[in-house]
N, C-alpha and C positions, 0 to 999 in steps of 0.2 A: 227287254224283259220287264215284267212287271207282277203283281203278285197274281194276278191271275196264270201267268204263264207257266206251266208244270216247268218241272227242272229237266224233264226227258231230254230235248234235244241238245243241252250242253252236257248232260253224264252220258247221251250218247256217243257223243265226239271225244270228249274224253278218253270211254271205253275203247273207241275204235282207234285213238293215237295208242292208247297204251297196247292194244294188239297189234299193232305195228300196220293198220288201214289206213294207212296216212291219206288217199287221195280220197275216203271218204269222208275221213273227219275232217280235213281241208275243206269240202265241200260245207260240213256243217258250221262250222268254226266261221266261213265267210260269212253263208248265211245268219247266223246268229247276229255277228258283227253289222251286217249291213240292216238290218232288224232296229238293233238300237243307237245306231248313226241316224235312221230314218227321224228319230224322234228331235220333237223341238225344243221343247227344256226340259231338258236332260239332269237327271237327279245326281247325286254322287257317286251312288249304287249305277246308275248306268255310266258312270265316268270309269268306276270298276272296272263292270265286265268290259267296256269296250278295251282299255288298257288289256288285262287277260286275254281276252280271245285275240287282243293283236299280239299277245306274244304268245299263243299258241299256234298261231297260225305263222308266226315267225319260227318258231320251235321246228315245225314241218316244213319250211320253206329251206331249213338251215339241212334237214336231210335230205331233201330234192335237189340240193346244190344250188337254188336260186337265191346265192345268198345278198343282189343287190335289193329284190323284194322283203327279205327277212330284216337287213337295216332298216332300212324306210321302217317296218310296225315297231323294232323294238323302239326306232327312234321317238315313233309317236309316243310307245308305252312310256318310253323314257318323258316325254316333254309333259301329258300327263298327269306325271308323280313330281314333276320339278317345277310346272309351272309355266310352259316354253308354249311358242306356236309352232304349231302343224298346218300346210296348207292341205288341204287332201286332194283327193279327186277331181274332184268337180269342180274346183280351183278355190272353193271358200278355206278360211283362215279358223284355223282353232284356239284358240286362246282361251284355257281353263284349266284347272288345278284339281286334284282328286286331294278331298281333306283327310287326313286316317291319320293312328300316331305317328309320332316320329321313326319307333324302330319298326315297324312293321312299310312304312314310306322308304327308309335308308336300306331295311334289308333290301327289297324289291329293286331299288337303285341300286343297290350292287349288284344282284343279280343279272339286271338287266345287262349296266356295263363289262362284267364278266364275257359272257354271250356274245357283245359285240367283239369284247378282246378274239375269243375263242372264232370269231369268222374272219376277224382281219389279222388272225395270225395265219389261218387257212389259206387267206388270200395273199399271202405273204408280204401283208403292210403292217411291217413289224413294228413303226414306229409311231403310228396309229394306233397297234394292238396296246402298245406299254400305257399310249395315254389313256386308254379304256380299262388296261388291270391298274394301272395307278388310282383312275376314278372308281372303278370297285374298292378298291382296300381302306380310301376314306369313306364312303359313304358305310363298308363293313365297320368299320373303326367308330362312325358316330350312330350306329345301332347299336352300339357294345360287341361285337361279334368279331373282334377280333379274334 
C-alpha cells in the first residue's frame, strides 16, 4: 500500500469479514498482504498493515478451523510488534520491529496473545493456552489496561 493506493480493497475485505464473506475477504486480505510483502524497503506503515492483514486473515482462518495457519500469521503479527524473526515463505528471514507507542504496541500484544490462548484452548493445549493468557495479561498490564 501506498499513498497512491485507494483504501477500497482493504474496507472491502473488511466489509466482507464483517458480513460474515469470510472466503472473499480471505481472498482480499491475502491479496493485499502479498502486495506489500512484494515490497523492498518496506516503511513502518507497511510493517502495520502487514502485521493487520496477518491477523485478519488469521482472524478467518481461526473460523475455518485452520487453526495451524491462523498461528503461524498471528505469530508473525506477534514478532512484528515484539521485535522477533519470521521465516516466511519463500524461506527468507524477517527481522524487523513495527515503531508505535508503547500502549497502542502492548495493547496489540495482548490481543494477539489472547487469540492464540483462545485457539490452543480449542485445541485443548491447555498449558500452552495459560502461557499465552499469562502473556496477554502483562503485556494488558503494561498498557495500563488492566
Amino acid at each position: 500500500l501506498n499513498d497512491e493506493d485507494p483504501p477500497a480493497p482493504h474496507l472491502s475485505a473488511v466489509m466482507l469479514q464483517a458480513k460474515g464473506e469470510h472466503d472473499a475477504a480471505l481472498t482480499l486480505f491475502t491479496n493485499l498482504l502479498t502486495k506489500v510483502n512484494a515490497k523492498e524497503n518496506k516503511t513502518n506503515d507497511d510493517l502495520l498493515h502487514i502485521a493487520e492483514f496477518c491477523i485478519s486473515i488469521a482472524e478467518i482462518e481461526t473460523i475455518n478451523e485452520s487453526y495451524f495457519e491462523a498461528i503461524k500469521l498471528y505469530k508473525r503479527a506477534l514478532n512484528l510488534h515484539i521485535g522477533g524473526s519470521t521465516t516466511l515463505i519463500d524461506g527468507t528471514i524477517e527481522t524487523v520491529m513495527i515503531q508505535q507507542d508503547i500502549k497502542a504496541q502492548q495493547s496489540t500484544i495482548a490481543e494477539i496473545y489472547s487469540r492464540l490462548g483462545e485457539i490452543l484452548t480449542d485445541e485443548d493445549n491447555i498449558s500452552e493456552a495459560c502461557i499465552n493468557w499469562e502473556k496477554a495479561l502483562k503485556a494488558y498490564s503494561n498498557a495500563g489496561l488492566e
